[in-house]
C-alpha positions as semicolon CSV with decimal commas, in nm:
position;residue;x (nm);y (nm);z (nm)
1;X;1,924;-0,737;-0,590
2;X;2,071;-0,997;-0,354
3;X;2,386;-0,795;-0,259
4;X;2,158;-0,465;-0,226
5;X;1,939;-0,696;0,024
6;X;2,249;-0,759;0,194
7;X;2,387;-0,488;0,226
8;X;2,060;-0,344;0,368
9;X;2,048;-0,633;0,680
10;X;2,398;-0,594;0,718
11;X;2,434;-0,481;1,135
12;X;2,070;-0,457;1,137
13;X;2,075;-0,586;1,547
14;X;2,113;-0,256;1,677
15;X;1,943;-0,075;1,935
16;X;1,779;0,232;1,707
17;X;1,647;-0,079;1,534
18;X;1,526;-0,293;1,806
19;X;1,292;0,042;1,895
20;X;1,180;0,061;1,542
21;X;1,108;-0,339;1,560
22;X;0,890;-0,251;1,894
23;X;0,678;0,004;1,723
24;X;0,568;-0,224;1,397
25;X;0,503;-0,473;1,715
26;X;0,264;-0,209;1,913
27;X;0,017;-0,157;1,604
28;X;-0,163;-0,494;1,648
29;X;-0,225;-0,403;2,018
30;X;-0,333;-0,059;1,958
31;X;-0,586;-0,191;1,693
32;X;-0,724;-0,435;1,874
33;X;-0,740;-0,228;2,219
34;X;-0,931;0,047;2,040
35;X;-1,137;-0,152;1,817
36;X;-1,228;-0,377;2,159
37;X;-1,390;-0,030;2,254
38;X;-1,086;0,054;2,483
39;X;-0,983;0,422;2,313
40;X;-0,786;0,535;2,631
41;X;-0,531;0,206;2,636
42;X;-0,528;0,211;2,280
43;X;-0,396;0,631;2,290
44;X;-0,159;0,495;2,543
45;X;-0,018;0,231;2,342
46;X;-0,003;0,488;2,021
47;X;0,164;0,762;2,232
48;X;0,453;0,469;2,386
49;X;0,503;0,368;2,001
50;X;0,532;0,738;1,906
51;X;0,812;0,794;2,198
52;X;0,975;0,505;2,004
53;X;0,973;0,732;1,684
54;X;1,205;1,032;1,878
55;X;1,407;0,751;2,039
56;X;1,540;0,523;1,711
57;X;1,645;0,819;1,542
58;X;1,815;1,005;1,870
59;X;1,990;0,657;1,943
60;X;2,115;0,660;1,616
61;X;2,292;0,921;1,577
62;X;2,410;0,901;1,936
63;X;2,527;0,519;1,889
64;X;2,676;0,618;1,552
65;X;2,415;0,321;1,465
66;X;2,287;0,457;1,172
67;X;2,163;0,201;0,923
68;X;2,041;0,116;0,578
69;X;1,802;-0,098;0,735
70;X;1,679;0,206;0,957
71;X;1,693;0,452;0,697
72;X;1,409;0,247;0,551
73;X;1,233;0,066;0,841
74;X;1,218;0,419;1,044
75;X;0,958;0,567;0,788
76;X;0,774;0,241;0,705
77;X;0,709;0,212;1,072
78;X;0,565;0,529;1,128
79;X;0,316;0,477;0,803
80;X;0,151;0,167;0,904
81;X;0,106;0,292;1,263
82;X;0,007;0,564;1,159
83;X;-0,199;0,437;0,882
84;X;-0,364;0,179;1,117
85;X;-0,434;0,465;1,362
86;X;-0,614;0,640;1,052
87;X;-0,809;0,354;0,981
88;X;-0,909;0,290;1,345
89;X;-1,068;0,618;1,376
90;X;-1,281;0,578;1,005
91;X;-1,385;0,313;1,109
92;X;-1,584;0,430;1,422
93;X;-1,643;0,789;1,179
94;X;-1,377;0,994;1,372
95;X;-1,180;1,043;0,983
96;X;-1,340;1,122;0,705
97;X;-1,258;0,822;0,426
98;X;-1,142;0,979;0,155
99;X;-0,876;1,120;0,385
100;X;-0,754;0,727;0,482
101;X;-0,787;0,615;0,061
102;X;-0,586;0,935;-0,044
103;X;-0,345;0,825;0,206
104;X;-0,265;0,460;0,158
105;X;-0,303;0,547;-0,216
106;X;0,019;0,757;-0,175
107;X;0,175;0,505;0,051
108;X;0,089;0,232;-0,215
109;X;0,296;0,436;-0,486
110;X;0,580;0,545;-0,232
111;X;0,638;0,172;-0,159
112;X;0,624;0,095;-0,485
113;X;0,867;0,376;-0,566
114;X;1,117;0,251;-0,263
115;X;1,092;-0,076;-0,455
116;X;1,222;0,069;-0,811
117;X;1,463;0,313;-0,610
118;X;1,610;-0,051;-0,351
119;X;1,669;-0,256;-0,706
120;X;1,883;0,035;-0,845
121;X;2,123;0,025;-0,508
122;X;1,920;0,332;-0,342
123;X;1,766;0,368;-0,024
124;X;1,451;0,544;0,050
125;X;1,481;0,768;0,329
126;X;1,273;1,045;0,495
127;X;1,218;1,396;0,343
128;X;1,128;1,707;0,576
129;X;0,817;1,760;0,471
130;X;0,753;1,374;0,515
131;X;0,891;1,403;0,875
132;X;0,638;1,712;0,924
133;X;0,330;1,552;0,782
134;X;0,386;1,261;0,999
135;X;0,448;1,458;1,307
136;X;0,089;1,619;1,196
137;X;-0,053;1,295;1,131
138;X;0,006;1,192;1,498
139;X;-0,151;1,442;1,618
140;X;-0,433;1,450;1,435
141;X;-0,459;1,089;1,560
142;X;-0,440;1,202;1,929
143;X;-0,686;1,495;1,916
144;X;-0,912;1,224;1,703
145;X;-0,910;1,025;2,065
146;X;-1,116;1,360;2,217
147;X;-1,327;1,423;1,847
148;X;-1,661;1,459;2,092
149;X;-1,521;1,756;2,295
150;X;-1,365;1,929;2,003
151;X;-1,679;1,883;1,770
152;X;-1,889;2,008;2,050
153;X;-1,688;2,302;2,124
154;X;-1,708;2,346;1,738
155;X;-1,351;2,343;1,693
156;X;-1,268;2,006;1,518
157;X;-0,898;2,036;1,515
158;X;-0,854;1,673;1,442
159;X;-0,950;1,719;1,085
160;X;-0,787;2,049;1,016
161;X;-0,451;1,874;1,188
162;X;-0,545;1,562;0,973
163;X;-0,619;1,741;0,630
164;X;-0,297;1,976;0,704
165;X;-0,079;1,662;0,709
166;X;-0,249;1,489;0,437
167;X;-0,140;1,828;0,217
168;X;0,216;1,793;0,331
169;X;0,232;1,383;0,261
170;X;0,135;1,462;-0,110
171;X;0,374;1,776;-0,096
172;X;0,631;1,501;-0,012
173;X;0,558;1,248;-0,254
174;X;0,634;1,535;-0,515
175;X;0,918;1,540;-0,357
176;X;1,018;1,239;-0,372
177;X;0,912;1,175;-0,743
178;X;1,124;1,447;-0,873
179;X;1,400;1,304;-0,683
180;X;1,351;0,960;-0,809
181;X;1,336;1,072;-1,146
182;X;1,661;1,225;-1,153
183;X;1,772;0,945;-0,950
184;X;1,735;0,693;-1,227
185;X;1,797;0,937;-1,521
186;X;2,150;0,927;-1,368
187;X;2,197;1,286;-1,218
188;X;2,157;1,208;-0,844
189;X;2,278;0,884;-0,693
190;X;1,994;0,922;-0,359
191;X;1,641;0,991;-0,254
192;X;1,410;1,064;-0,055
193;X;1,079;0,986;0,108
194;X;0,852;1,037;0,423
């Protein structure tokens, strides 16, 4: 376990990473900003994080920076943001909350999962469908900033954006599991996650 743990914070001062470090930083400020009854700072702070999200993985590649670190910060990132987000908006009844339990339920397992899959050498890393429900789940945060509007035009397209991506999260986990099962049955050596 030590030398996987090494091996995963080997180079991990790299720019991709520093942006990924920045976002984990922003969720604190967002929550307090919109739970402080400031919902307009607190989208702007969630849409800068967001940017983050395009520029890690961009830098990346374009660095040739690409980490094991990354691989599994990237994703872990965008779920507590995001999951904080979620939570922000059930809490003032924007999100329905069986929609937020479903979803740290499945985040619960999947870090659980990256756990089992980080003992046996293997890094988690993001699945497309995982990329796509997260890309939904942001904006189904966003459009839950203007819920008023959009409920009183009778077009709530926060929860239809927010249910769609809850669909695709579980589609991922799926995913994943299968992956992870043939991971440690011995017939793949990787996996995958959102």
């Amino acid at each position: 376990m030590k030398e996987h743990f090494r091996e995963l914070t080997k180079g991990m001062w790299t720019v991709p990473n520093a942006f990924t470090f920045s976002r984990i930083l922003l969720v604190p400020v967002f929550a307090v900003l919109y739970l402080k009854g400031e919902p307009y700072w607190a989208l702007a702070v969630f849409a800068l994080a967001s940017v983050t999200d395009c520029f890690d993985g961009l830098l990346a590649r374009k660095l040739n920076q690409i980490s094991s670190l990354g691989k599994l910060l990237d994703p872990l990132a965008d779920k507590i943001l995001v999951l904080t987000a979620i939570a922000c908006h059930a809490v003032l009844g924007v999100f329905p909350w069986p929609a937020l339990i479903i979803m740290a339920a499945k985040e619960l397992l999947m870090i659980a999962g990256g756990t089992v899959m980080l003992g046996k050498g293997n890094v988690v890393s993001a699945n497309y469908f995982g990329k796509t429900a997260t890309v939904f789940l942001m904006a189904a945060v966003i459009a839950g900033f203007f819920a008023g509007p959009l409920n009183g035009c009778g077009f709530p397209a926060h929860l239809w954006l927010l249910w769609i991506a809850v669909g695709l999260s579980l589609l991922a986990f799926g995913v994943y599991a299968y992956d992870a099962f043939k991971s440690l049955t011995g017939k793949r050596g990787d996996t995958a996650a959102d």
